[in-house]
N, C-alpha and C positions, 0 to 999 in steps of 0.2 A: 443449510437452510431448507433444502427441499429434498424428501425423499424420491425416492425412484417413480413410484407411482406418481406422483407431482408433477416430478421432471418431464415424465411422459405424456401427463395432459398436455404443460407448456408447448412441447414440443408440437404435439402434434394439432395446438389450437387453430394457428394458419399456415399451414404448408408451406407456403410460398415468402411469409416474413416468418421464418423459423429466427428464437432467439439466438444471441449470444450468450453460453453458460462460458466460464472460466471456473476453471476446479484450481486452487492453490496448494500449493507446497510447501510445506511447513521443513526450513532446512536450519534455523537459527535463531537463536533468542538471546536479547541482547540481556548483558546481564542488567546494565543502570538504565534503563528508558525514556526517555526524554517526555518530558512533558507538553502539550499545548502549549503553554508560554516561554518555554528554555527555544521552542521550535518557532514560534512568531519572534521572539527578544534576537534571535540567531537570522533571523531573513528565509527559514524554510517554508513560514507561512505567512503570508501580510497581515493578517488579524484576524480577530476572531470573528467576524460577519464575513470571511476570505476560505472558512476549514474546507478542507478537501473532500468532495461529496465522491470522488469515485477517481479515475486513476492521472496522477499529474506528473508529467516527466521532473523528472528532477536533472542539477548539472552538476558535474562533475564535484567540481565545488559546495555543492551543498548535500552533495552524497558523504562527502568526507568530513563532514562538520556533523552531521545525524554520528557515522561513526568515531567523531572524539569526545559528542554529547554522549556515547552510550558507552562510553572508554570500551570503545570494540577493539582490535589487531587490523588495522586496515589491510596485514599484507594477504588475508586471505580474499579480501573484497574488493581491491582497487590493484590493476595493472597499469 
């Protein structure tokens, strides 16, 4: 989203409230991806005025329901 130069303004806009960046890892792609509604119809999200604006724990249980909507191999995901 932001290059370096960027990052560096942010960074250095107030010293003292410096943001939070997080840099992501990209380790998997599902093959079938679930949609918006497969994900509300299923209980991972309550509706669609509910979509997730940034980061929501999920349980165990609905971790594992993402992976049979995406017909993933849980046994590399779930211990």
């Amino acid at each position: 989203m932001f290059n370096d130069q960027e990052l560096m303004e942010w960074w250095d806009y107030k010293k003292h409230n410096r943001p939070f960046i997080v840099e992501f890892l990209y380790a998997y792609s599902f093959t079938k991806r679930p949609n918006m509604k497969e994900l509300i119809d299923h209980g991972i999200i309550r509706d669609v005025t509910a979509t997730p604006q940034g980061f929501e724990p999920l349980s165990k249980d609905q971790f594992r329901t993402i992976l049979r909507l995406a017909q993933a191999d849980p046994r590399g995901f779930v211990h």
